[in-house]
C-alpha positions in Angstrom: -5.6 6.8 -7.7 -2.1 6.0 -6.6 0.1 8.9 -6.8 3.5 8.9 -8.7 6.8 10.6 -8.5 9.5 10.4 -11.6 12.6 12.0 -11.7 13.1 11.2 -15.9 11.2 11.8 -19.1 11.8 8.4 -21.3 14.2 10.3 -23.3 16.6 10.8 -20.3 16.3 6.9 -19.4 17.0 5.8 -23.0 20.2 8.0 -23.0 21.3 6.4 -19.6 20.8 2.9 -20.6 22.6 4.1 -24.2 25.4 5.3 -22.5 26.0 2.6 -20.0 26.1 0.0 -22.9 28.6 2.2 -24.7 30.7 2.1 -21.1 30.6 -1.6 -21.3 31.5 -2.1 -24.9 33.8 0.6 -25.3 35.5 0.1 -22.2 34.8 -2.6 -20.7 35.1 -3.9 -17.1 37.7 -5.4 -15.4 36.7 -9.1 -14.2 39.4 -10.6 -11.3 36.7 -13.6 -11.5 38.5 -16.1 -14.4 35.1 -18.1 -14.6 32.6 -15.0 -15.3 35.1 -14.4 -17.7 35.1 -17.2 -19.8 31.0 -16.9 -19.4 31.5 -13.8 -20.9 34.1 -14.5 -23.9 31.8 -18.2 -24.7 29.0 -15.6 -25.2 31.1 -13.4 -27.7 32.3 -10.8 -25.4 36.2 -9.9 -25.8 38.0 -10.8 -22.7 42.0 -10.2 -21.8 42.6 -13.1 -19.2 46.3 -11.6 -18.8 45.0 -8.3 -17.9 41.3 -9.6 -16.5 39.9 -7.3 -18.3 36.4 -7.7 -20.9 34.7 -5.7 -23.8 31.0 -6.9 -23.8 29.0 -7.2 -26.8 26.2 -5.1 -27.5 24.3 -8.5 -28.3 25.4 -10.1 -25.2 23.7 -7.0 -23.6 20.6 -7.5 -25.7 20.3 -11.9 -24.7 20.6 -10.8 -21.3 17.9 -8.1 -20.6 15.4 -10.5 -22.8 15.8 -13.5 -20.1 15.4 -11.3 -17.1 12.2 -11.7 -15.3 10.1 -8.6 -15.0 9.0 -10.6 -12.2 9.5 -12.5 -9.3 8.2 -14.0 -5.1 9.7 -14.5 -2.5 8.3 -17.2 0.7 8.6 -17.8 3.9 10.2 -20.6 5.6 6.7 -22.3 5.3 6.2 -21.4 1.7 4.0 -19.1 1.9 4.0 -16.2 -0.2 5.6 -12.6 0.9 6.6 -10.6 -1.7 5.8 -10.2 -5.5 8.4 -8.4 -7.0 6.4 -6.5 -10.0 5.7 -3.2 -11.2 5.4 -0.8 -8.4 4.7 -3.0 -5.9 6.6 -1.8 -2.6 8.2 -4.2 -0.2 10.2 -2.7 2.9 13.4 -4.4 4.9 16.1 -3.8 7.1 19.4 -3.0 5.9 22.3 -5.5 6.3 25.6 -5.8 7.2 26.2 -3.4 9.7 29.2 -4.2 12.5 27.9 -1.8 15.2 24.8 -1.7 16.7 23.1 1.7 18.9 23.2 0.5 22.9 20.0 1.9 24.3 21.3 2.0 27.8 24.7 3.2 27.0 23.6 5.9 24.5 27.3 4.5 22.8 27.5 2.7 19.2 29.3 -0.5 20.3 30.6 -4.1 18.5 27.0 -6.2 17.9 27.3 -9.6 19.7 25.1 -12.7 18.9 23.1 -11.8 21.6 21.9 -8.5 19.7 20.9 -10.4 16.5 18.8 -12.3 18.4 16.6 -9.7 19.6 16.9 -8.4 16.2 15.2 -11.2 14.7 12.8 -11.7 16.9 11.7 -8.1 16.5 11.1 -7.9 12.6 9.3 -11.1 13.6 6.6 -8.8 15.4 7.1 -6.1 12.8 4.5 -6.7 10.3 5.4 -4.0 7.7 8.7 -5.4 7.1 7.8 -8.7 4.9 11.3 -9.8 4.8 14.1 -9.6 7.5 18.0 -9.6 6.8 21.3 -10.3 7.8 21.6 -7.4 9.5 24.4 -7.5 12.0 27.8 -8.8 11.7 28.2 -10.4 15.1 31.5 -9.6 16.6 31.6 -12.8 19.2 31.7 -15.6 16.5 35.0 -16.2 14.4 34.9 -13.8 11.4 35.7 -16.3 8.6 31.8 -17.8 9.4 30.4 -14.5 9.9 28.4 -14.6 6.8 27.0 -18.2 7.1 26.4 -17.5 11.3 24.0 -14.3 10.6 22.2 -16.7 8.0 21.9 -19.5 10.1 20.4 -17.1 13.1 17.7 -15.3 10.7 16.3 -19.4 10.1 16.8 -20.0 13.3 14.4 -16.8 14.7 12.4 -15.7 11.9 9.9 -17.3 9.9 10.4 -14.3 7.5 12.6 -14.7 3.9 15.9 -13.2 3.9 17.8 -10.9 2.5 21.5 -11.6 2.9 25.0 -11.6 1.1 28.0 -13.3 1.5 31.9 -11.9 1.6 33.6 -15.6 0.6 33.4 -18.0 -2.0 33.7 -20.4 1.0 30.4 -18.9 2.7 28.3 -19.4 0.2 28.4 -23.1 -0.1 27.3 -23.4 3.3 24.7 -20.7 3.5 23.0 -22.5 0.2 22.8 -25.8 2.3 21.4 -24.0 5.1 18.2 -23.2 2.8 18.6 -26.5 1.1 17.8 -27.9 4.4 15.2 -25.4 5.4 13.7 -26.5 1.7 14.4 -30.0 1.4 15.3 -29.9 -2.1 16.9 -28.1 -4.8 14.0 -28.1 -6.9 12.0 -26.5 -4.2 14.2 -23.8 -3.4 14.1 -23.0 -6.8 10.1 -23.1 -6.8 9.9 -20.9 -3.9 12.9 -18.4 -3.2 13.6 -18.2 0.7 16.9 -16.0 0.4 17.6 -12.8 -1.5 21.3 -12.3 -2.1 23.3 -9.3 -2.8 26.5 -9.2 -5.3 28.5 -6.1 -5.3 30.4 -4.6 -7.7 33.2 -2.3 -7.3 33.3 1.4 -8.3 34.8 2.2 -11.1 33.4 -0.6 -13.4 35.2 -3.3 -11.6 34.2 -6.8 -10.3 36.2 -8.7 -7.4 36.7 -12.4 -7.9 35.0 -13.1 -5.0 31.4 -11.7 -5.6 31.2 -12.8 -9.3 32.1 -16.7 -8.0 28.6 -15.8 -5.8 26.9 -15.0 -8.4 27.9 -18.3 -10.4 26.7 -20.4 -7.7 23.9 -18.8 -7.0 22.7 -19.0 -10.6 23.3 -23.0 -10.3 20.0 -23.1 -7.8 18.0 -20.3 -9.2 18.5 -18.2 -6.0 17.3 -14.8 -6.7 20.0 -11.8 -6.8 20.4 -8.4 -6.3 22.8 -6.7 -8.2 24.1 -3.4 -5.5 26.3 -1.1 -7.0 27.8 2.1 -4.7 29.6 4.3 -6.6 30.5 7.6 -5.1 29.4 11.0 -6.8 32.8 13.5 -7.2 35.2 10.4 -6.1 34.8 7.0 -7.6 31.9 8.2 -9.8 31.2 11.7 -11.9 30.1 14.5 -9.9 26.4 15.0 -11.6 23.5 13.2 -10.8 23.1 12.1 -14.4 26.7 10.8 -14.5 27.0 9.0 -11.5 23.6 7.6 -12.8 24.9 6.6 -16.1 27.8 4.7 -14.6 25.5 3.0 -11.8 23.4 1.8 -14.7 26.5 0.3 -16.4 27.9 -1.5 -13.1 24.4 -2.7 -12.7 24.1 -4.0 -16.3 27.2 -6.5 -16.3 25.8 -8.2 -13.2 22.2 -8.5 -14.6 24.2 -9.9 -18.3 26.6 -12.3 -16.0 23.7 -13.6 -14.3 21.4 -14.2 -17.2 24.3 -15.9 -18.9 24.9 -17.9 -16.0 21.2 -19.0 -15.7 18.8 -17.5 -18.1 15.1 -16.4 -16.6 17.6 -16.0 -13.0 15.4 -13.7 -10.8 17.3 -11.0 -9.9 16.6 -7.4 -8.9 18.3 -4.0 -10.5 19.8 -2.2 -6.9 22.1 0.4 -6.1 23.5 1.7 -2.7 25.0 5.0 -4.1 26.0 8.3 -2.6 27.2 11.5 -2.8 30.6 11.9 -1.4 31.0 14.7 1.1 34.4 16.2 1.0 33.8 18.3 4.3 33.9 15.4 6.1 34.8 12.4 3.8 31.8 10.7 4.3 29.0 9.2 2.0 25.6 10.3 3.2 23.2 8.0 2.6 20.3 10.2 3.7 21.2 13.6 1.6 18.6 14.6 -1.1 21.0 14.0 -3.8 21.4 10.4 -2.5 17.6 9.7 -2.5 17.3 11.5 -6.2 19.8 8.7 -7.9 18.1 5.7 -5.8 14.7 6.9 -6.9 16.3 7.5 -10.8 17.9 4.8 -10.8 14.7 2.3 -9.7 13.5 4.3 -13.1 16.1 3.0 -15.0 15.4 -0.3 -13.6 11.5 -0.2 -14.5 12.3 0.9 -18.3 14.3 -2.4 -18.8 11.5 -4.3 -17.7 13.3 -5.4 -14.1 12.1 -5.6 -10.9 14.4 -2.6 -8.5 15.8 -3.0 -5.0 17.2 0.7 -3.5 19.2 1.1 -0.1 17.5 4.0 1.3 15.1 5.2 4.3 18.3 5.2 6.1 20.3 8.1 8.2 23.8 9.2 8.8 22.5 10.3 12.3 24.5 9.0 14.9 21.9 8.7 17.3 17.6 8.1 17.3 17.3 12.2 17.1 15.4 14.5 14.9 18.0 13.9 11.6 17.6 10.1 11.9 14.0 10.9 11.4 14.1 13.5 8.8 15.9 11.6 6.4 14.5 8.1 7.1 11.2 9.5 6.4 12.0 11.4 3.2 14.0 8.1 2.1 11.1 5.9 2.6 8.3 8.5 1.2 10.4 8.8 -1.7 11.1 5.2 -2.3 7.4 4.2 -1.9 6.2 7.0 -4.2 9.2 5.9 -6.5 7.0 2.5 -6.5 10.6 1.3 -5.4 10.4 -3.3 -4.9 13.0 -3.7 -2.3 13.4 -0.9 0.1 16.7 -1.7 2.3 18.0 0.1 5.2 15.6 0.5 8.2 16.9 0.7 11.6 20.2 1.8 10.2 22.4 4.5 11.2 26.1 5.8 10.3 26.5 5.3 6.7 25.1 2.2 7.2 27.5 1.1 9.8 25.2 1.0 12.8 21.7 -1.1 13.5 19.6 0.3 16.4 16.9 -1.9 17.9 15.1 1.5 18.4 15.1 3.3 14.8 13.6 -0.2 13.7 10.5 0.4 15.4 10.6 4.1 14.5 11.2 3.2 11.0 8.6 0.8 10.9 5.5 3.3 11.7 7.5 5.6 9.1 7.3 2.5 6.3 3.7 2.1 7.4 3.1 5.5 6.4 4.5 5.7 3.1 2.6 2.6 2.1 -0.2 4.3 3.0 0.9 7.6 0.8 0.9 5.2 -2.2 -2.5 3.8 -1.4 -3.5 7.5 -2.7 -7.7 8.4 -2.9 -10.3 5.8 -3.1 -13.8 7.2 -3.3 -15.0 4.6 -0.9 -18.8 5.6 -0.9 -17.9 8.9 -0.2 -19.8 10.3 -3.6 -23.0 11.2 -4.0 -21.9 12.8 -0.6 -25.1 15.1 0.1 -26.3 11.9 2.1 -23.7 12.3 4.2 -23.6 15.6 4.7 -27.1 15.5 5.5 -26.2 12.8 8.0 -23.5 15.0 9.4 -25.7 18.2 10.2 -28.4 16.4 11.6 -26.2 14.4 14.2 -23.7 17.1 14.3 -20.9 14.7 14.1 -19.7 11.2 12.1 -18.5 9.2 14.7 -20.7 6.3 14.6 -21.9 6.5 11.5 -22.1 3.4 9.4 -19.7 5.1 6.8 -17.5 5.8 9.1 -16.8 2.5 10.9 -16.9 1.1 7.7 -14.3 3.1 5.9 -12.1 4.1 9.1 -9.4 1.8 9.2 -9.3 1.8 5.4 -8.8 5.4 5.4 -6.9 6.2 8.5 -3.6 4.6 9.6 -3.1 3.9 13.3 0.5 3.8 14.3 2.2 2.2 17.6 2.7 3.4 20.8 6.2 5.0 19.6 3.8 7.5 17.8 2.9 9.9 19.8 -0.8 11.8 19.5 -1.9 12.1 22.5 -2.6 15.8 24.4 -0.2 17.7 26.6 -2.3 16.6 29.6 -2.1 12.7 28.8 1.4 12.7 27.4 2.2 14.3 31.0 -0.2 11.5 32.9 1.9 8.7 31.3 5.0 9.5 32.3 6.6 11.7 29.6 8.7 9.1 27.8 10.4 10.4 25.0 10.9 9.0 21.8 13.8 6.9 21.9 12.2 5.5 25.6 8.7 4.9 24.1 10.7 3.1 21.5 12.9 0.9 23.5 9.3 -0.1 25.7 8.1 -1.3 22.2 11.2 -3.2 21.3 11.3 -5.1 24.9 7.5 -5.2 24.7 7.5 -7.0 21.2 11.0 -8.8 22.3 9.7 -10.3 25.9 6.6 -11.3 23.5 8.3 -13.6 21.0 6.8 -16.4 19.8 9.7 -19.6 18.8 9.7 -19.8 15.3 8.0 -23.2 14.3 10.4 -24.6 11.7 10.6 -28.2 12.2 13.0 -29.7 15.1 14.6 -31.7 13.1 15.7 -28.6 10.2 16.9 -27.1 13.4 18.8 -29.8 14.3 20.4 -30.1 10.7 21.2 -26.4 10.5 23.2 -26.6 13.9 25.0 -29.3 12.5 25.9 -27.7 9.5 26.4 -24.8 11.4 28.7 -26.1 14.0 30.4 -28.0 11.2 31.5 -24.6 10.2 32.7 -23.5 12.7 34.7 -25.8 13.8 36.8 -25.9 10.3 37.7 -22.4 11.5 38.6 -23.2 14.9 35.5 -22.1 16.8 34.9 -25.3 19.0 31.9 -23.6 20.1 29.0 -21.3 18.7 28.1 -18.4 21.0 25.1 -19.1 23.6 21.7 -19.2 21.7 18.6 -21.2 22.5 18.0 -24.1 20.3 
């Protein structure tokens, strides 16, 4: 039986998806995108194009949550199935965008260079647990105006895995949809099977930029799956209680889900959030405090009552470093999220309010992801009933160690994590040298780095993707790309 967490009664989740439609009709959203809004007014929603500002319809609402998919996979750059977004199925992934990554030999948070999302994406390529990698590092040695369509271009590069990614230009994402119409070889294809997840933002309170809804638009024209991330902040941009930060998160949430579906109706997309609490102590949003968790795992609730698959940033920490807090609330975050029955599960290996990627907490966070996928597996009898057999088995040969039962069920029943995990005695931790966490962590990461195997996407996608890439560049006055093997 799998076990469940749930944070609402169906009454509760009916008032917050009331409420949020009430926000939205009542007072709207203001749109600085002049296409969404004309989407929006052809559909019968009242828009102000002096003031950029739009009522929605309740029956606008209604069209779009009926052409959502309840549903959706994702494949590698092979085409071969990785995820099925659906009911609580649970699929884990780093989180994205970060500009600084943890130095293991330093101890210092530092600028990530080209050479760190490298190693990056070669490690989630040896990382089985995560079935998806992402953008995860904002390199700081390529121009900045190709940043987006640079980390892109790396992860197809390295990886074999799908993406999850974003963009923070109109301009970026014309190129970063060529890069997977290349990997692809069609739009039709693409389509067929999704290779790249992306994220569109909106802006707390109840705003939209015009750059992300632009993204939106042309992702919708290919059928490229989206992820809809609000992060409003409890007590500053959002209210205070969990249930009103959660009402207003479902709102935000809701106009992206009805611009996409007007955009493209049956458009896979994915009900997210990256909310937080806002600590006024320190003036900081932590990501890993219980409150945070509580609205992720409420809000993937709210997500599964309108019938759409739920993406969550959490299994994350504020810590600073790979110390006892990092694990503490990465492991609540991800035991939360998996019991939660949570799709998308973004943000291992991240660190500072998701400023900060370390190499190190990935491979942490990846024996931590592997146990709360086991959590959710819950009890299986597994031959263990009638059990006086094996009982009887157990007193005559006064232990189960080779029984057949045993080494048939073992590895079913038991999860065996990586060397990072430490179980060993006193004694033997002693005889092998003592390494701490964060060293028996980096061994893994060089271990699973010096290891790599080249990603076998055809030479001559490479060669196209370096072209476009370059390209790019170039436009932007970056005569050359920073060193990378191709």
């Amino acid at each position: 039986m799998r076990p469940k967490l749930t944070f609402l009664d169906d009454s509760q989740k009916r008032r917050v998806v009331d409420e949020a439609k009430t926000i939205l009709c009542d007072m709207g959203m203001e749109i600085r995108n002049r296409d969404a809004l004309k989407l929006l007014a052809d559909h019968g929603c009242c828009a102000d194009f002096s003031k950029l500002h739009v009522h929605f319809a309740d029956t606008v609402i209604d069209k779009a949550l009926a052409t959502v998919p309840d549903a959706f996979k994702m494949y590698d750059i092979f085409g071969n199935e990785t995820h099925h977004f659906h009911d609580k199925n649970v699929h884990f992934t780093p989180g994205s965008s970060a500009l600084l990554i943890l130095d293991h030999h330093s101890k210092k948070i530092r600028k990530a260079l080209t050479s760190d999302y490298i190693a990056f994406a070669k490690l989630v390529s040896g990382l089985p647990c995560y079935k998806a990698q992402s953008t995860a590092m904002v390199p700081d040695d390529i121009v900045q105006d190709v940043a987006d369509s640079f980390r892109l271009f790396l992860s197809l590069l390295y990886c074999e895995k799908p993406v999850i990614t974003g963009a923070f230009t109109i301009e970026s994402i014309k190129i970063m949809i060529n890069f997977l119409l290349a990997v692809r070889g069609s739009a039709a294809a693409l389509a067929e099977k999704p290779l790249a997840l992306f994220t569109c933002c909106p802006l707390a309170p109840l705003r939209w930029s015009d750059v992300t809804p632009q993204n939106l638009l042309d992702l919708a024209e290919y059928s490229i799956p989206v992820e809809i991330v609000s992060m409003p902040l409890s007590g500053f941009s959002a209210p205070v209680t969990l249930t009103g930060i959660l009402t207003q998160l479902a709102a935000e949430i809701l106009s992206g889900i009805v611009i996409g579906q007007l955009a493209k109706p049956g458009l896979p997309m994915l009900w997210g959030g990256s909310p937080s609490i806002f600590d006024i102590r320190y003036e900081t949003t932590p990501l890993g405090a219980p409150e945070t968790i509580m609205i992720n795992c409420a809000n993937n609730e709210i997500g599964t009552f309108l019938g759409i698959p739920t993406q969550a940033y959490i299994a994350l920490s504020d810590s600073k470093r790979l110390d006892a807090q990092a694990g503490l609330e990465s492991s609540m975050g991800a035991s939360l999220a998996a019991l939660s029955g949570i799709n998308s599960v973004s943000g291992p290996g991240m660190l500072d309010f998701e400023n900060c990627q370390s190499l190190e907490k990935l491979v942490l966070d990846h024996e931590i992801c592997s146990g709360a996928l086991r959590l959710v597996q819950g009890f299986e009898d597994n031959e263990s009933f009638p059990i006086l057999p094996l009982m009887q088995e157990l007193m005559q040969e006064q232990h189960l160690l080779i029984s057949k039962h045993t080494r048939k069920y073992l590895k079913r029943e038991h999860t065996f994590p990586g060397p990072v995990i430490n179980r060993a005695s006193e004694a033997r931790f002693q005889e092998e040298g003592s390494r701490d966490l964060e060293q028996r962590a980096h061994q893994e990461v060089e271990r699973i780095v010096s290891g790599y195997t080249p990603s076998a996407l055809p030479k001559e996608i490479r060669t196209e993707l370096i072209r476009l890439m370059t390209a790019e560049a170039r436009k932007y006055g970056q005569e050359n790309l920073p060193e990378f093997n191709d």
